[in-house]
ROKOLGU-66013 format. One record per atom (N, C-alpha, C): x, y, z. Coordinates in Angstrom, 3 decimals. Atoms other than C-alpha are relative to their C-alpha. Layout:
ROKOLGU-66013
<r px="X" py="Y" pz="Z"/>
...
end
This chain:
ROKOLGU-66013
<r px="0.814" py="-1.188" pz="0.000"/>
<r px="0.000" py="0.000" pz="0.000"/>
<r px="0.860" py="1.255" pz="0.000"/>
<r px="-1.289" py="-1.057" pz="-0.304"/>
<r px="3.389" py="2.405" pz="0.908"/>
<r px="0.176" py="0.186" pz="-1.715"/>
<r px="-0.763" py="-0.768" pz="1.670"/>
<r px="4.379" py="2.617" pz="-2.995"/>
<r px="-1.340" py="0.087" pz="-0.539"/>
<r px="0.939" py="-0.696" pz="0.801"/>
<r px="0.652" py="2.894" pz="-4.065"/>
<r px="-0.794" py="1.180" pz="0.425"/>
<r px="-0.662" py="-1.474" pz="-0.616"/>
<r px="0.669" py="6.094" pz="-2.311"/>
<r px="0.893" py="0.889" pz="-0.480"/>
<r px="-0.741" py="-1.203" pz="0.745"/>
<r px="3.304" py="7.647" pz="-3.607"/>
<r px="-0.477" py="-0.396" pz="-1.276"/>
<r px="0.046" py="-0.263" pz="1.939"/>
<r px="2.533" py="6.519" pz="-7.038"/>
<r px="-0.967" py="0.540" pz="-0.203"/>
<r px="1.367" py="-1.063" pz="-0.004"/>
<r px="-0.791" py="8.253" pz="-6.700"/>
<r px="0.715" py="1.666" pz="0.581"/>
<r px="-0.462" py="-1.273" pz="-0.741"/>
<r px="1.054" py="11.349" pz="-4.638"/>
<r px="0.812" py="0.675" pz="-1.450"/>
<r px="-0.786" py="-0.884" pz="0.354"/>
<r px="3.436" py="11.552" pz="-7.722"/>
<r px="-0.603" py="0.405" pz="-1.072"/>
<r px="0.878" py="-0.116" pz="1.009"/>
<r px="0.444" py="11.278" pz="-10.387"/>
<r px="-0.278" py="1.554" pz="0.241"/>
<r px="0.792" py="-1.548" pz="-0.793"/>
<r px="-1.424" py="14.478" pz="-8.770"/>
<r px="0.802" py="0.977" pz="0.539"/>
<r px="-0.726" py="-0.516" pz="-0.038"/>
<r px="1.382" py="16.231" pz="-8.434"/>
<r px="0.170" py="1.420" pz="-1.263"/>
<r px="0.519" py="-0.807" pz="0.860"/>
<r px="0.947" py="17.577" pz="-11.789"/>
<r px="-1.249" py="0.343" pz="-0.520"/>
<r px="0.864" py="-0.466" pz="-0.308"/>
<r px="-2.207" py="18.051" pz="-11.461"/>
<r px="-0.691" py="0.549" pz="0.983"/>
<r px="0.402" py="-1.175" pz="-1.460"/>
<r px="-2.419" py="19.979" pz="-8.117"/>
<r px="0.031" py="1.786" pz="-0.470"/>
<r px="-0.114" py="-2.051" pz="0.926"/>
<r px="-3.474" py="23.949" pz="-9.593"/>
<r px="-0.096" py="0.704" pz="1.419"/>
<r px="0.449" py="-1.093" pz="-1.246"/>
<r px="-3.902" py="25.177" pz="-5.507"/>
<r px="1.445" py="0.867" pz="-0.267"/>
<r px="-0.560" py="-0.756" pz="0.008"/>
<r px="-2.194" py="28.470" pz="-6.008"/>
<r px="0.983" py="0.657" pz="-1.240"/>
<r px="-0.688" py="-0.088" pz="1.721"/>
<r px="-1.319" py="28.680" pz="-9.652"/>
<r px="-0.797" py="1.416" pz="0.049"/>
<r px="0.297" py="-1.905" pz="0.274"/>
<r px="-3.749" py="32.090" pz="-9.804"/>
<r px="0.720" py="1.319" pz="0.976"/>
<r px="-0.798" py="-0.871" pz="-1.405"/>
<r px="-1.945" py="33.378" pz="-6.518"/>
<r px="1.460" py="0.485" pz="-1.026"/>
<r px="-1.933" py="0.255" pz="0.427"/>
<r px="1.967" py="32.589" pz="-8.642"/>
<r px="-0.653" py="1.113" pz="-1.609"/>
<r px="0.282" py="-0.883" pz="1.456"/>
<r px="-0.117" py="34.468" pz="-11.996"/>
<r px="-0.163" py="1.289" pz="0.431"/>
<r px="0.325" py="-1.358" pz="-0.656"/>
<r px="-1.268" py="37.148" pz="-10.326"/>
<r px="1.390" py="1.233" pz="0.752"/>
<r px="-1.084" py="-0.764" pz="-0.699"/>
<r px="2.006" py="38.110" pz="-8.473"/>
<r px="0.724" py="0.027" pz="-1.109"/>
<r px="-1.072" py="-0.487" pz="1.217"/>
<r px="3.865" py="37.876" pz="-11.882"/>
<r px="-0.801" py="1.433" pz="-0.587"/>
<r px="1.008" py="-0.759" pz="1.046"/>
<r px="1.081" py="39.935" pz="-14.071"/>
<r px="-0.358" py="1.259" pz="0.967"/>
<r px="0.207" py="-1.291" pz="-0.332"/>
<r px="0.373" py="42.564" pz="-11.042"/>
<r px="1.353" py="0.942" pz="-0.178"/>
<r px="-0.087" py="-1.250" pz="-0.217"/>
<r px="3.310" py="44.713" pz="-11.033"/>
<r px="-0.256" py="0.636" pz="-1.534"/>
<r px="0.002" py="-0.976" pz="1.904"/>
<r px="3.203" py="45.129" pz="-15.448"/>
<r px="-1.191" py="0.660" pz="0.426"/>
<r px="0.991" py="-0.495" pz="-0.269"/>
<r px="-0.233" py="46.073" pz="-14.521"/>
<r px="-0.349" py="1.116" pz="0.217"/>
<r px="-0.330" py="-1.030" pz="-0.478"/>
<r px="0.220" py="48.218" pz="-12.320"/>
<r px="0.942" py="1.374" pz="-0.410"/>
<r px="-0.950" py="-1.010" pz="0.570"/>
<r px="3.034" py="49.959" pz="-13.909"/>
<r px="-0.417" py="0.373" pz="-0.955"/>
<r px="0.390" py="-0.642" pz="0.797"/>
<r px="1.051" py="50.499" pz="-16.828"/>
<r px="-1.306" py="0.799" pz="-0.135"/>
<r px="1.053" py="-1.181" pz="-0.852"/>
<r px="-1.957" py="51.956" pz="-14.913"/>
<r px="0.504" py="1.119" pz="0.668"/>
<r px="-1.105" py="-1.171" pz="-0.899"/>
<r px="0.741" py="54.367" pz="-13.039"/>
<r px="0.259" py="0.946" pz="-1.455"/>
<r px="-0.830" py="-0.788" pz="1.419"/>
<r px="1.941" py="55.229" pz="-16.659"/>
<r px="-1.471" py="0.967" pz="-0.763"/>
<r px="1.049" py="-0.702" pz="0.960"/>
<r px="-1.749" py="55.962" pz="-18.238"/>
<r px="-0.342" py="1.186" pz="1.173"/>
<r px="0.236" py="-1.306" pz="-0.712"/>
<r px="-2.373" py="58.393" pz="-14.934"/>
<r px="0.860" py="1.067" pz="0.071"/>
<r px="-0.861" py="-0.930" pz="0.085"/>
<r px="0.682" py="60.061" pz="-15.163"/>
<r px="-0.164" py="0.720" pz="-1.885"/>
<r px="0.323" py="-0.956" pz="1.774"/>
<r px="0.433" py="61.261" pz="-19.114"/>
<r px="-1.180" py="0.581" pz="0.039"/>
<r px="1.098" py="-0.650" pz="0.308"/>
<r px="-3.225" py="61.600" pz="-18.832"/>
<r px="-0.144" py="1.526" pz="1.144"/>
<r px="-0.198" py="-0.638" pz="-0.760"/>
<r px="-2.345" py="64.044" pz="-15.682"/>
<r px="1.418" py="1.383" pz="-0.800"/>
<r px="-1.458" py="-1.152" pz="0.917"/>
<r px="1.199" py="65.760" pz="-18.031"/>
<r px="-1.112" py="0.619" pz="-1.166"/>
<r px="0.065" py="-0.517" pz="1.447"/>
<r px="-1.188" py="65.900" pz="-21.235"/>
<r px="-1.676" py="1.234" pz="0.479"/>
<r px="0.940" py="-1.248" pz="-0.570"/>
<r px="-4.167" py="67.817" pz="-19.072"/>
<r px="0.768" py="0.924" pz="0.586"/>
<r px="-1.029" py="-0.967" pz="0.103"/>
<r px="-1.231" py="70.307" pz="-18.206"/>
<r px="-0.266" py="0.470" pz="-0.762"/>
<r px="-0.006" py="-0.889" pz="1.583"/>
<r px="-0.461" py="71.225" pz="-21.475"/>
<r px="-0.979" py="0.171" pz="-0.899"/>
<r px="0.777" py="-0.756" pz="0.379"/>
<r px="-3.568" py="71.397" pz="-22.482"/>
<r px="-0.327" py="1.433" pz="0.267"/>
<r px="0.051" py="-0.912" pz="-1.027"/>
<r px="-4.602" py="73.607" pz="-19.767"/>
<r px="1.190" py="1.593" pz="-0.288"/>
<r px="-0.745" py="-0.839" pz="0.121"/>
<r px="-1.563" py="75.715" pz="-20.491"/>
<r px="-0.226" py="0.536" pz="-1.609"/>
<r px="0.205" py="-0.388" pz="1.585"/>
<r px="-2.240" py="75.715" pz="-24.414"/>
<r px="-1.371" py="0.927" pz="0.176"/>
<r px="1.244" py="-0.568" pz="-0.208"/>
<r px="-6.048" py="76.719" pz="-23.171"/>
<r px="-0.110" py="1.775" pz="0.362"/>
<r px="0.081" py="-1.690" pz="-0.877"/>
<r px="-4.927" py="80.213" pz="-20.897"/>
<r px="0.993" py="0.573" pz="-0.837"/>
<r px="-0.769" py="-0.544" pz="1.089"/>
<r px="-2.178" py="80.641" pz="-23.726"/>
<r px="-0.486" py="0.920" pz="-1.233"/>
<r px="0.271" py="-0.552" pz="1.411"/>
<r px="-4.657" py="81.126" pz="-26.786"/>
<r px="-1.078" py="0.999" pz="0.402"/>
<r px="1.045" py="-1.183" pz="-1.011"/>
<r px="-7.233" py="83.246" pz="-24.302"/>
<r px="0.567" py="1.054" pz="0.181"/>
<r px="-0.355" py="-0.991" pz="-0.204"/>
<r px="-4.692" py="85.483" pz="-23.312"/>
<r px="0.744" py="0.923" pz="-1.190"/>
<r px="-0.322" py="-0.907" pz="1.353"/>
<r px="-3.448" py="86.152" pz="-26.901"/>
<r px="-1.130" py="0.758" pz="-0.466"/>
<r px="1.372" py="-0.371" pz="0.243"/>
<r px="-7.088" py="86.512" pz="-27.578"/>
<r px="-0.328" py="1.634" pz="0.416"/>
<r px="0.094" py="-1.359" pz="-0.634"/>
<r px="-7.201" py="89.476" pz="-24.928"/>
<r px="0.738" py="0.853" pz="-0.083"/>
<r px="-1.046" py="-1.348" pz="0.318"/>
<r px="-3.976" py="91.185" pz="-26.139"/>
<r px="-0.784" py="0.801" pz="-0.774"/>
<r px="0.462" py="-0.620" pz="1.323"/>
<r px="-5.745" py="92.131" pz="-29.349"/>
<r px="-0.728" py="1.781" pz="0.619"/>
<r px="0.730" py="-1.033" pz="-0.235"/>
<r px="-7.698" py="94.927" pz="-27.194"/>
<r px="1.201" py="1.246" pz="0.577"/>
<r px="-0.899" py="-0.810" pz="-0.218"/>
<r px="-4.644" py="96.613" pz="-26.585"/>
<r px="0.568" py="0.801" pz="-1.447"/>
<r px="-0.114" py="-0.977" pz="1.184"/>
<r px="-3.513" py="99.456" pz="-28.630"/>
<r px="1.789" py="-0.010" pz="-0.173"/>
<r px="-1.022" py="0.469" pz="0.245"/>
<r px="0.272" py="99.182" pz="-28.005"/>
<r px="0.729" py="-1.411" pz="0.299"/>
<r px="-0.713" py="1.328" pz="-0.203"/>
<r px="3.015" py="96.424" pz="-27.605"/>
<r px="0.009" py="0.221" pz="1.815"/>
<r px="-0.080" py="-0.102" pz="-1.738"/>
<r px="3.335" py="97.590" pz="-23.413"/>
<r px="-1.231" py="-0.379" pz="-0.026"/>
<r px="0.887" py="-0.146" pz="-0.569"/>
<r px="-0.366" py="97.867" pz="-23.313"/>
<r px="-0.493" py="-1.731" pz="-0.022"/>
<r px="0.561" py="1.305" pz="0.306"/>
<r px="-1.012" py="94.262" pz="-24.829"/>
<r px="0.898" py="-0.936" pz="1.229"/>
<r px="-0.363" py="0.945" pz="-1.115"/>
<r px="1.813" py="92.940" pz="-22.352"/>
<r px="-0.656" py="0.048" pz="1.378"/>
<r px="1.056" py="-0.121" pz="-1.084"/>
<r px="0.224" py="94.430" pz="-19.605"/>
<r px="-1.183" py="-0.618" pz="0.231"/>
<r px="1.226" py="0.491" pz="0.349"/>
<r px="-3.129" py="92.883" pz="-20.643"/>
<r px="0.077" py="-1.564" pz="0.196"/>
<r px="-0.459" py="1.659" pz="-0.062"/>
<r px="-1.749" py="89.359" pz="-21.286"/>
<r px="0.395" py="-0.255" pz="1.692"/>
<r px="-0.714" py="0.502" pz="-1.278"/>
<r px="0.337" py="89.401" pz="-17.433"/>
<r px="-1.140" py="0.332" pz="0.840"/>
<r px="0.923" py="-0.621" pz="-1.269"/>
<r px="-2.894" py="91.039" pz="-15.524"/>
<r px="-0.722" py="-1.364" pz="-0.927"/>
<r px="0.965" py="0.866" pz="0.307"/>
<r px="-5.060" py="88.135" pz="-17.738"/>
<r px="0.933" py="-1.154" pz="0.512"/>
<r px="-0.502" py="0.984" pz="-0.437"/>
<r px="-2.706" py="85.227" pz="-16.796"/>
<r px="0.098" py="-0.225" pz="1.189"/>
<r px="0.008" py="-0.232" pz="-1.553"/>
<r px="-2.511" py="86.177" pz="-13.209"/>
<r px="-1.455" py="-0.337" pz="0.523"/>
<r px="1.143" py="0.425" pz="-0.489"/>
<r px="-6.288" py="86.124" pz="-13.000"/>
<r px="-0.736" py="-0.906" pz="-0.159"/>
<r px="0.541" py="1.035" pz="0.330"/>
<r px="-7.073" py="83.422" pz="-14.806"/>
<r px="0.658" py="-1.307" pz="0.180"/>
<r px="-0.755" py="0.826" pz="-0.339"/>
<r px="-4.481" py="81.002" pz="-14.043"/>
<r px="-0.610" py="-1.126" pz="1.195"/>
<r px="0.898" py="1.339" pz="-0.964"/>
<r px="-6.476" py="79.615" pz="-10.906"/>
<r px="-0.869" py="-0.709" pz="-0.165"/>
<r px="0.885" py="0.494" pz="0.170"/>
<r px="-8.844" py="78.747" pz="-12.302"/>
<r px="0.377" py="-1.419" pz="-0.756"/>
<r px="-0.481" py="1.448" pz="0.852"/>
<r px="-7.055" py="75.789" pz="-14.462"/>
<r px="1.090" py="-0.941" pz="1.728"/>
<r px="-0.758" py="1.184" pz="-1.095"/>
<r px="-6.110" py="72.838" pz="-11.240"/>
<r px="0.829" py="0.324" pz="-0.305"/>
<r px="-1.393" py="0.188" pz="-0.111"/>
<r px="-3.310" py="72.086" pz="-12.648"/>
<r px="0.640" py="0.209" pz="-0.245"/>
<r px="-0.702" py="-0.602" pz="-0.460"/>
<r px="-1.812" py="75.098" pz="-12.513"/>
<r px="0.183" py="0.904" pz="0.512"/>
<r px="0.356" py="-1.088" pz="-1.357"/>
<r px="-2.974" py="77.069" pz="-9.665"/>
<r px="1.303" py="-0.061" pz="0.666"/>
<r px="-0.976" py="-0.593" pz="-1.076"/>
<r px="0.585" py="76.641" pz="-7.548"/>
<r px="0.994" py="-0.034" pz="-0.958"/>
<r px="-1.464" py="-0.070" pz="0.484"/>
<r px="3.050" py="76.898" pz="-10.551"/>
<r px="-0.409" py="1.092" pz="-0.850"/>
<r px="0.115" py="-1.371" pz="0.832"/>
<r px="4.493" py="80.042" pz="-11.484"/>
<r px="-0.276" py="-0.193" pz="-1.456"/>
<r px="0.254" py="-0.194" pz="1.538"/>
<r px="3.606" py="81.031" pz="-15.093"/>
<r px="1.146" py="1.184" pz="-0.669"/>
<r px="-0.993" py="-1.390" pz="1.029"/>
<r px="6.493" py="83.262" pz="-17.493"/>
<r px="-0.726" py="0.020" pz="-0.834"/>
<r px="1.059" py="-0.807" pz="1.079"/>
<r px="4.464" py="85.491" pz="-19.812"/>
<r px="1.462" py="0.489" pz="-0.648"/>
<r px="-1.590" py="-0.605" pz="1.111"/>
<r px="7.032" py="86.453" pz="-22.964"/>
<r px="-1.357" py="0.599" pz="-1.695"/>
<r px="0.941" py="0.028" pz="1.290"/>
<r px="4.487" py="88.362" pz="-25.536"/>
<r px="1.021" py="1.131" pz="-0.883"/>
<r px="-0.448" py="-0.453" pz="1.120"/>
<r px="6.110" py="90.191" pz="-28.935"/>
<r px="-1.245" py="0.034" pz="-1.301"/>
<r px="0.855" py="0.257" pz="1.613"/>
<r px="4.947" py="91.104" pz="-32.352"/>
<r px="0.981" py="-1.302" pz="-0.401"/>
<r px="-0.140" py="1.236" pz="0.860"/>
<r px="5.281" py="88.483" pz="-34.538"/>
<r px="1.069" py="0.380" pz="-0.953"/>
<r px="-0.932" py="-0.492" pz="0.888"/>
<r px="8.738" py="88.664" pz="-36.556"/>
<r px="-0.186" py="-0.139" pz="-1.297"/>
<r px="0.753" py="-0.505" pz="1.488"/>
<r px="8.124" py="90.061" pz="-40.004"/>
<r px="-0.949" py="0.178" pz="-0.446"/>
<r px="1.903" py="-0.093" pz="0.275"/>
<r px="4.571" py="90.620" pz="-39.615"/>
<r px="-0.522" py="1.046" pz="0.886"/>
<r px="0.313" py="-0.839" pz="-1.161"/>
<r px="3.514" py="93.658" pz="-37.617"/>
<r px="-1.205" py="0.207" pz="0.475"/>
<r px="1.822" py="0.176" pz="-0.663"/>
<r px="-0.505" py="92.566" pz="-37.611"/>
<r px="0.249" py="-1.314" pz="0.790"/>
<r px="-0.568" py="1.417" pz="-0.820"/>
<r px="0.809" py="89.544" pz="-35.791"/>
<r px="0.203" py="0.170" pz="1.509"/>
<r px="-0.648" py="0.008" pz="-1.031"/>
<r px="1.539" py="89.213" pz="-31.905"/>
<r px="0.030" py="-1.043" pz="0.880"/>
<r px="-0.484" py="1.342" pz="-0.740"/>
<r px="3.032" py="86.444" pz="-30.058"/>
<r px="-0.611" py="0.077" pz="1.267"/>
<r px="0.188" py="0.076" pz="-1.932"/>
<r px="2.147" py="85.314" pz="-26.279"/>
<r px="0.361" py="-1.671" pz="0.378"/>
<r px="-0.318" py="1.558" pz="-0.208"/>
<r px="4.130" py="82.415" pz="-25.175"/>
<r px="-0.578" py="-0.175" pz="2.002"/>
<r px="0.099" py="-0.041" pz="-1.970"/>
<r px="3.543" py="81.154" pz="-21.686"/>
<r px="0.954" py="-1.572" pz="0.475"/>
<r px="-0.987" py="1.082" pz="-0.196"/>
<r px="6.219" py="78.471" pz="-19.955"/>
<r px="-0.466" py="0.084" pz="1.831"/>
<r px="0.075" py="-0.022" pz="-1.597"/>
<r px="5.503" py="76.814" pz="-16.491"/>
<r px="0.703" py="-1.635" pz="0.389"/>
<r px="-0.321" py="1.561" pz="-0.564"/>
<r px="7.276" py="73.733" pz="-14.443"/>
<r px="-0.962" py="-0.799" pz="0.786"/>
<r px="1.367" py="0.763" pz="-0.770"/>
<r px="4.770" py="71.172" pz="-13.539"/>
<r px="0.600" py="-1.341" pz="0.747"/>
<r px="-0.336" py="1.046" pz="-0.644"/>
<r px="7.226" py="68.872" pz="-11.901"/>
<r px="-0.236" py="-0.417" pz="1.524"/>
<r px="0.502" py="0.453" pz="-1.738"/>
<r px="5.496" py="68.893" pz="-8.191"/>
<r px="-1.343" py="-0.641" pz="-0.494"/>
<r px="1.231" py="0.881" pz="0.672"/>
<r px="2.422" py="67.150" pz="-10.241"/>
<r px="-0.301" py="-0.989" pz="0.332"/>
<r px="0.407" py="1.519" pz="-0.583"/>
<r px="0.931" py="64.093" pz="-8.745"/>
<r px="1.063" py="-0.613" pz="-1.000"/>
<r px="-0.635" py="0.944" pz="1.193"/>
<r px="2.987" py="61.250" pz="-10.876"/>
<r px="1.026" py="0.465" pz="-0.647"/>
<r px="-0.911" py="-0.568" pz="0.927"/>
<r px="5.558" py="63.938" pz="-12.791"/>
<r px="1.454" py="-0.732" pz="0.729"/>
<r px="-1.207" py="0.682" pz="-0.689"/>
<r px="8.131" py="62.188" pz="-10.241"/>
<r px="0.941" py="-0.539" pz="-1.114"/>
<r px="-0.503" py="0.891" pz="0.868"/>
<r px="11.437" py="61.500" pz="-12.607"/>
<r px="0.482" py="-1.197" pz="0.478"/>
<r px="-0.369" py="1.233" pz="-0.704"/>
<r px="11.658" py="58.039" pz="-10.962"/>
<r px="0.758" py="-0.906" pz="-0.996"/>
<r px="-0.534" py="1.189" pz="0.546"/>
<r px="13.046" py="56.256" pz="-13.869"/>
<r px="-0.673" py="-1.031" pz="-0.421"/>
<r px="0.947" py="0.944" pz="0.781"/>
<r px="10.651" py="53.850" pz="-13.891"/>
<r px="-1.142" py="0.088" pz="-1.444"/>
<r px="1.192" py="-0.623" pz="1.239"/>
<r px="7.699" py="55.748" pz="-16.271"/>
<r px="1.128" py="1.058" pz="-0.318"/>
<r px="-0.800" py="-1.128" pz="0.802"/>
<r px="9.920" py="57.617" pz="-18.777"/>
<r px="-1.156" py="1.140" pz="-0.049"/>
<r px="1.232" py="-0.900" pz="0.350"/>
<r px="7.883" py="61.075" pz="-19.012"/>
<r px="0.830" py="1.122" pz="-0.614"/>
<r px="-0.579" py="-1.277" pz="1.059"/>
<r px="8.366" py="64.229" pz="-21.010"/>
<r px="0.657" py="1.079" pz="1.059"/>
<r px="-0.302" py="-1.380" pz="-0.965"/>
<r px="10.380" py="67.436" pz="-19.840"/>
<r px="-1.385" py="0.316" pz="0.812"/>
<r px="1.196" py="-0.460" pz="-1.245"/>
<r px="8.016" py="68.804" pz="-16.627"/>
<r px="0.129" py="1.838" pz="-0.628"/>
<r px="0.308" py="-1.275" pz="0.589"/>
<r px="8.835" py="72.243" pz="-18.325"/>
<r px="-0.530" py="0.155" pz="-1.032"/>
<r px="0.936" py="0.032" pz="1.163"/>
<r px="5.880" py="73.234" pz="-20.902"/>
<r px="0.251" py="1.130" pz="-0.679"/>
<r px="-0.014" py="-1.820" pz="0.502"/>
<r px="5.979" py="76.424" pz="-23.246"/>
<r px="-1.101" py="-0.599" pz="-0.933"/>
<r px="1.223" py="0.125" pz="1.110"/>
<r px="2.867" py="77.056" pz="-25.502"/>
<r px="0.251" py="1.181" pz="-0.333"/>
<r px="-0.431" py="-1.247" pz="0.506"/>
<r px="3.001" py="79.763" pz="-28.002"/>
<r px="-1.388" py="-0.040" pz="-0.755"/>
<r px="1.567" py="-0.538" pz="0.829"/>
<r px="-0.376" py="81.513" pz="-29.602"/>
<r px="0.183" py="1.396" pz="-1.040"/>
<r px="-0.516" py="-1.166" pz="0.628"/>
<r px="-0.210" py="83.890" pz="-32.289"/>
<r px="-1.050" py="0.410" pz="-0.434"/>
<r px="1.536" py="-0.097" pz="0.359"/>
<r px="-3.240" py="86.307" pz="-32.896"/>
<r px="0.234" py="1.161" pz="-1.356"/>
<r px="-0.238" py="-1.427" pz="0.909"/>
<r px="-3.802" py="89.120" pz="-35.933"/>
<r px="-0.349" py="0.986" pz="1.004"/>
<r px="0.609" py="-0.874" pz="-0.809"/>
<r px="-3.915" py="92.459" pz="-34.458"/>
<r px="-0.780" py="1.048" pz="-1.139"/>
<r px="0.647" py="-1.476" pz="1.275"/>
<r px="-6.392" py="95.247" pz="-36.061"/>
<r px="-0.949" py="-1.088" pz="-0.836"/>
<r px="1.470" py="0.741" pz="0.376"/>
<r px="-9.362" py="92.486" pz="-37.137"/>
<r px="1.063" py="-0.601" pz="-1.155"/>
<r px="-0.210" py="0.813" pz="1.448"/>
<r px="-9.007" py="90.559" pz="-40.699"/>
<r px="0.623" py="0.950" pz="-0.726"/>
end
């Protein structure tokens, strides 16, 4: 009866599955995970730069009511200042305002805006999730003086 025991013990051996989803699961969670970490972090960088492209083409928008190149910068840095809180995610990072005419075009005027978003939930450069520079610039260019 001693060896027909083991010869049954060594049959069912390969067929014992207790803990085969436990040994799948611990391989397959961290990719998982790391690629759920990865889709919150971009979808968190690429609502940034939206956000920043958004108060960029608004505040070119509002130069236009300016009559000179001071008056339009003025216009753009008092509109970025006030409107800036209102976009999450980037109520605590400074904003650089850089507005110009447009080179070789003098119905033209630039309004760039550049901010670091590297204190961002997820922007962490850990190495693990490669992510883009945390510094953004967006540039908007409007006609001045209508069509």
């Amino acid at each position: 009866m001693d060896g027909n025991f083991q010869m049954t013990r060594r049959n069912n051996i390969g067929k014992d599955c207790r803990g085969v989803a436990a040994l799948e699961f611990a391989i397959v969670a961290p990719v998982l995970l790391l690629i759920l970490l990865g889709i919150a972090a971009y979808g968190i960088y690429f609502s940034a730069v939206s956000s920043l492209q958004e108060l960029t083409a608004d505040a070119a928008r509002a130069s236009v009511a300016g009559l000179t190149d001071t008056e339009r910068q003025s216009i753009v840095t008092t509109y970025v200042a006030q409107s800036s809180p209102q976009y999450r995610l980037l109520q605590s990072h400074p904003i650089t305002v850089t507005t110009a005419p447009f080179p070789g075009d003098p119905t033209r005027y630039t309004v760039t805006l550049r901010t670091d978003i590297s204190n961002l939930p997820l922007q962490v450069q850990s190495g693990i999730i490669p992510m883009p520079s945390s510094l953004i610039q967006r540039t908007a260019v409007v006609r001045i003086g209508g069509y």
